[in-house]
N, C-alpha and C positions, 0 to 999 in steps of 0.2 A: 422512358421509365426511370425514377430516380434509384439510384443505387445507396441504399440503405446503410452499407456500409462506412460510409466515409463521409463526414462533415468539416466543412469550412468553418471557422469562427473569427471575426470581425470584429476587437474587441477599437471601441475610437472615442475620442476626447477632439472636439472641435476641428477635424479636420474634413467640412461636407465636400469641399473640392477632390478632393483626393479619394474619399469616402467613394465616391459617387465611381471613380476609373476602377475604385478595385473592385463594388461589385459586381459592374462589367465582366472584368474578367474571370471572374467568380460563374459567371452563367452563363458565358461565350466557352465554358466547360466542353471537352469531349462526352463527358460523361454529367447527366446531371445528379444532384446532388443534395442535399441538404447546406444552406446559407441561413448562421445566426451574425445580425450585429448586435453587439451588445456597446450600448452607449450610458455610460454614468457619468453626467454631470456636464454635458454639452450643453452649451447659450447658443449658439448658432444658427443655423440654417435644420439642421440634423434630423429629426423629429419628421419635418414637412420631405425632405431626399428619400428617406427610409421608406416611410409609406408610401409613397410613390410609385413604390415597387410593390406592390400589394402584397398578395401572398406568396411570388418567388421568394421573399424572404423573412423570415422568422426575425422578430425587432424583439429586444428586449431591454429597457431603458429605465434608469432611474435617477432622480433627480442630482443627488449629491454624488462627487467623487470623492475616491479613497483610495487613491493611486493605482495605478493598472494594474498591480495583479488581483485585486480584487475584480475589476473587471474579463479580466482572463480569464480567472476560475469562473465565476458566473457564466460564461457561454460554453466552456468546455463542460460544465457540468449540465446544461440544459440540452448538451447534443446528442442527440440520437445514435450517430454514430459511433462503433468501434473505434475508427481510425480517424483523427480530429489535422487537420493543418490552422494553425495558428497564425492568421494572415492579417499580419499590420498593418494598417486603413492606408498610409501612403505608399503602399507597395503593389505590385502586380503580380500576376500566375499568368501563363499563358494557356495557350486551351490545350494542350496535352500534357500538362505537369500532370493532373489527377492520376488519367489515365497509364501513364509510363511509370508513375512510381506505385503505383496502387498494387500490380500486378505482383512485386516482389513479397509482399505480406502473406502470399503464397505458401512461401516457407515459413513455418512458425520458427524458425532460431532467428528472423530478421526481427531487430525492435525497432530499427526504422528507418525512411527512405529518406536521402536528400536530392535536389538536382542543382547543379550550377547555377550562380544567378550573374545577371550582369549590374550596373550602374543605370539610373538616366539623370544629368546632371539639371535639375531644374530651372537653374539660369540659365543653361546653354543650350537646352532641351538635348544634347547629345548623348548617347549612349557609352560606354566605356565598359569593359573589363577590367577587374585589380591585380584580380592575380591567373598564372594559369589555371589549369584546371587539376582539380585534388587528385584524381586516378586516371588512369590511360583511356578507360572504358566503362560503360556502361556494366554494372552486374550484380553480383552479392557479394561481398568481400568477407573477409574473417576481423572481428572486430581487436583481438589477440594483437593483431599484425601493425592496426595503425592505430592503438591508443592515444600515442604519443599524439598525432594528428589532430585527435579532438579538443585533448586537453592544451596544446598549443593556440587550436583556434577558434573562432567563437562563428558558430553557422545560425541564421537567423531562425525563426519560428517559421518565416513567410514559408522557405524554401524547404521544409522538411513535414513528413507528415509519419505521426506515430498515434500508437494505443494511446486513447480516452486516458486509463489508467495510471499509466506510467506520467503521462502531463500532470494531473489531479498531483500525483506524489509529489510533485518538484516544486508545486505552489507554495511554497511556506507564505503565512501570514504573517510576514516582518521579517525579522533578521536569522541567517541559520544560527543553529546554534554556536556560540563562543566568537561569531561574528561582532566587528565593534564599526565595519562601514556601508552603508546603504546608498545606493544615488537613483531614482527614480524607475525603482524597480531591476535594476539592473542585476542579474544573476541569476533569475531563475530556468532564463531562456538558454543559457548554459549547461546552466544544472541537468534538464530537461535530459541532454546528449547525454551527460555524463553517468547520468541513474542509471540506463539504458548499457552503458558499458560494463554495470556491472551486473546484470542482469539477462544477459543475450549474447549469443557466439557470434552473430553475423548482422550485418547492415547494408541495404541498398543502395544503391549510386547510377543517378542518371546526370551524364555527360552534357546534354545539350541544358541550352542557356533558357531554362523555365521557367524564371521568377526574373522581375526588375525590383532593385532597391532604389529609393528614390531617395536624391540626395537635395537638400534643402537645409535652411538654417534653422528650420520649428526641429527638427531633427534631432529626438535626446542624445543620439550617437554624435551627429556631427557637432552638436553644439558642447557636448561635452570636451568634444577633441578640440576647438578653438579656443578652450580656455584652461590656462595652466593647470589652476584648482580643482578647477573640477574634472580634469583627466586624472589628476592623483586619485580621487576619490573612487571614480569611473575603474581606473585600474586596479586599484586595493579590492575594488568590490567582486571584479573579477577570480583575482587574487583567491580570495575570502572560499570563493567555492571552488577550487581547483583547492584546496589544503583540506577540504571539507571531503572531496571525493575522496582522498586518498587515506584521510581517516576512516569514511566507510571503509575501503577499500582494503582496508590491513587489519581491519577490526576484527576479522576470525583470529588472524594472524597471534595479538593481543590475548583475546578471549582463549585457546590454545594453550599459552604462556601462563596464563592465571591457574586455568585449570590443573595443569605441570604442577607449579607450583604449592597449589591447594592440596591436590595428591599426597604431595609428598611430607605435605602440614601434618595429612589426619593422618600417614601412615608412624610419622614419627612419633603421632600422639599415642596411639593405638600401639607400638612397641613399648613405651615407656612404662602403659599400663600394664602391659604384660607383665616387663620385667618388675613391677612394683607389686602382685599379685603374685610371681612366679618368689620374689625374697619372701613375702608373709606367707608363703606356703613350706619352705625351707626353715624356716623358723618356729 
């Protein structure tokens, strides 16, 4: 029976080999599920892989692209589900992420679950982990606690599954605002976490190793990192929305300050009239 609540989304740009391993593991699911790929502007194989799979999955394709988060948004907006995971055509899930992080959404203060992901190195076909592991244990944490955490580091789409809603938010259609550098969508998969932290007291955290990232040189991540330039840019982009958070993030703080200030505008003005009504009254 598919569980209504929670959809995968697939959004992919020519990659039908890869395409083809995630939505395996897409439907090797504990739980099954709602499967959108959304594919804009693939020459490829893509079209013929898709249907192939008949109706386990939901295709939605159109001719021209206009950089992935247009294609993003179009599948999280078509999904069904409350609780969407954002699953990048050459990455994996394994058949219990659904179900181990799904359960946390339980509590409503969680805005969303991640689980640990490992490496698989393309050329070497070998597997690897980067770094340890973010918390000791699997559970709910206090979001208050490890701010710092998120905004340090950057958790992929594949590996974390939140509210329809809150993804929708984070899509800008181009640049944030007062932003001056963009690199092929880069920042909103960020964003994503960050919105979330100001919005929700608590996040879930499953320990074991759920998701593969697959590393390859089509790879906008890896390919950015191999090359001077465009790590600058890669970086600044990043940059661009951790300065963005923390503008939301202090904007009452601001808006507070104004109003103080405003206060004490009209109270001064409203004295002034007084005593200029209380002289022509004296006189």
């Amino acid at each position: 029976m598919i569980d209504n609540r929670i959809s995968t989304v697939i959004p992919t740009f020519n990659r039908e080999l890869y395409l083809k391993e995630a939505i395996f593991s897409c439907l090797n699911q504990t739980i099954e599920h709602e499967i959108i790929v959304c594919n804009h502007g693939s020459k490829d194989g893509t079209d013929v892989l898709v249907k192939s799979f008949g109706n386990k999955v939901r295709y939605l394709s159109r001719p021209n692209d206009h950089g992935p988060i247009f294609c993003w948004l179009e599948g999280v907006m078509e999904a069904k589900g409350e609780y969407i995971n954002l699953l990048f055509d050459d990455d994996l899930i394994k058949p219990k992420f659904i179900e181990d992080c799904i359960k946390y959404f339980d509590n409503k203060e969680v805005g969303f679950v991640f689980a640990e992901a490992e490496y698989i190195d393309e050329a070497t076909k070998k597997f690897y982990v980067q770094n340890s592991k973010a918390f000791p244990k699997s559970g709910i944490y206090n979001i208050s606690s490890y701010e710092s955490y998120f905004v340090q580091n950057l958790i992929s789409p594949t590996s974390f599954i939140m509210r329809k809603k809150d993804i929708i938010d984070s899509l800008f259609q181009g640049k944030l605002p007062f932003s001056k550098f963009e690199y092929k969508g880069v920042g909103p998969d960020k964003l994503m976490i960050l919105m979330c932290l100001l919005r929700y007291k608590k996040f879930g955290y499953v320990s074991d190793y759920l998701c593969t990232y697959r590393k390859h040189n089509n790879s906008i991540t890896i390919d950015a990192l191999n090359n001077e330039e465009k790590k600058k840019i890669f970086d600044k982009a990043y940059r661009e929305v951790v300065l963005y958070y923390y503008g939301l993030k202090h904007a009452k703080f601001f808006l507070f300050l104004f109003y103080i200030r405003d206060f004490f505008r009209r109270l001064k003005h409203r004295l002034f009239h007084r005593k200029v009504i209380i002289e022509k009254t004296l006189l």
